[in-house]
C-alpha positions as CSV (number, residue, x, y, z in Angstrom):
1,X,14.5,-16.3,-42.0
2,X,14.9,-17.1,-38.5
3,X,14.3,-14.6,-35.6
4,X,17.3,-13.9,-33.6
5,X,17.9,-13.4,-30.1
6,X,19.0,-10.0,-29.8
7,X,15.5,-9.3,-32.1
8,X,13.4,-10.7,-29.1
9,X,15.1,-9.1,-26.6
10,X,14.6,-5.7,-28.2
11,X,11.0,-6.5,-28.9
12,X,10.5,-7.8,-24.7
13,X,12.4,-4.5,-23.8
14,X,10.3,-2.3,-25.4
15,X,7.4,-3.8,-23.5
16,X,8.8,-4.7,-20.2
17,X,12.2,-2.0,-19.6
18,X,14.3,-3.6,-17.6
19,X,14.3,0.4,-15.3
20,X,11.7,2.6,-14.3
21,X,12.9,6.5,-15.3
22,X,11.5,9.7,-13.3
23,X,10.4,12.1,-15.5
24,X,11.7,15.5,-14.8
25,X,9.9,18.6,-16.0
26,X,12.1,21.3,-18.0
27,X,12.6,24.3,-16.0
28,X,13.4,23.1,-12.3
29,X,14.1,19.8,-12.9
30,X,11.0,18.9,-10.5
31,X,9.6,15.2,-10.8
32,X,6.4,15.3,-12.8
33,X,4.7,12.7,-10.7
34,X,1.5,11.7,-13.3
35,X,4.1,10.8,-15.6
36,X,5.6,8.5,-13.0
37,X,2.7,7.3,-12.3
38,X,1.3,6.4,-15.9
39,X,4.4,4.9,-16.2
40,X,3.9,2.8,-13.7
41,X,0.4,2.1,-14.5
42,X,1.5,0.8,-18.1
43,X,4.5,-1.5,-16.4
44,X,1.7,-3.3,-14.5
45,X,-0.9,-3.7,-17.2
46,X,2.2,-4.9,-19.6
47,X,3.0,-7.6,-16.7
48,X,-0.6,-8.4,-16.2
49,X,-0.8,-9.1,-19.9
50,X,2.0,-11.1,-20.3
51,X,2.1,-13.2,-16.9
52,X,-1.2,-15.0,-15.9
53,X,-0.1,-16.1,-12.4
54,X,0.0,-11.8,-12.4
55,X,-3.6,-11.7,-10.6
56,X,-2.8,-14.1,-8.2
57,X,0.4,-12.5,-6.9
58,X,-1.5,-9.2,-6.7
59,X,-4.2,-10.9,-4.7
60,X,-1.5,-12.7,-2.2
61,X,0.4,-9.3,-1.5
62,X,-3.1,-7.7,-0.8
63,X,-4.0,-10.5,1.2
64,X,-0.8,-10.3,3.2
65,X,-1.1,-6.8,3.8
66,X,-4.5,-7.0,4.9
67,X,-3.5,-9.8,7.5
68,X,-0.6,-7.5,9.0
69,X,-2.7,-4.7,9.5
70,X,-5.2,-7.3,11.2
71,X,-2.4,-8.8,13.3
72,X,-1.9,-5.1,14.4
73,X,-5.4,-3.8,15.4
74,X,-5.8,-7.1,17.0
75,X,-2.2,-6.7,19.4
76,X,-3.8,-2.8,20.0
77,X,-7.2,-4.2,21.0
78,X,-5.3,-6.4,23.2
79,X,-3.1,-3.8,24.7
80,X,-6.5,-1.7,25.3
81,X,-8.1,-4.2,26.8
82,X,-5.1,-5.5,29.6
83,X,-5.4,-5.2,33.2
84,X,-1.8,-2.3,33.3
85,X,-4.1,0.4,31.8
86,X,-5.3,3.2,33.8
87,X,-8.6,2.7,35.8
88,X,-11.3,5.8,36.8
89,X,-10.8,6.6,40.0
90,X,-14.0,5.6,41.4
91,X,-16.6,3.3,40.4
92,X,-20.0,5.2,40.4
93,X,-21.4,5.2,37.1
94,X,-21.0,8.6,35.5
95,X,-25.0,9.0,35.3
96,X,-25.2,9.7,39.0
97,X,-22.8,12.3,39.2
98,X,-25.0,15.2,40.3
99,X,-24.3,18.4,38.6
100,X,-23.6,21.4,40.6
101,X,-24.2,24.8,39.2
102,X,-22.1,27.5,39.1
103,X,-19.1,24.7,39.2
């Protein structure tokens, strides 16, 4: 008895749905977000499972990520550090101001 086609889709369905559903509670029809998120959580681990280059396209998005967020601080630091930002207005170091009391 062979296995038919519509049989392996049903069984790669019920692993990987082809949605993701919000789970609404009863009363107010609120989402009930730790449901969302287990979901979620068993989508990932399903995929994880079943694809092995899984880990490595997790590690390139982090990676990418992590190198726009670089790219940014970097262009801030830049920014901080050009010649248009505002200057003090004089040049004695702040150690010598002399404090006056009652001022």
């Amino acid at each position: 008895m062979a296995i038919t086609r519509a049989q392996v889709r049903k069984a790669v369905e019920r692993y990987l749905p082809r949605t993701v559903n919000f789970a609404h509670t009863a009363d107010l029809g609120d989402r009930d977000t730790s449901a969302i998120f287990r979901r979620i959580k068993q989508i990932i681990l399903t995929n994880l499972l079943v694809d092995p280059d899984a880990v490595f396209y997790i590690i390139y998005l982090s990676s990418q990520r992590l190198l726009t967020q670089l790219e940014l601080t970097i262009a801030l630091l830049d920014l901080l550090m050009s010649t248009n930002q505002l200057r003090g207005i004089t040049g004695e170091d702040p150690s010598r101001i002399e404090h006056r009391p009652g001022s």
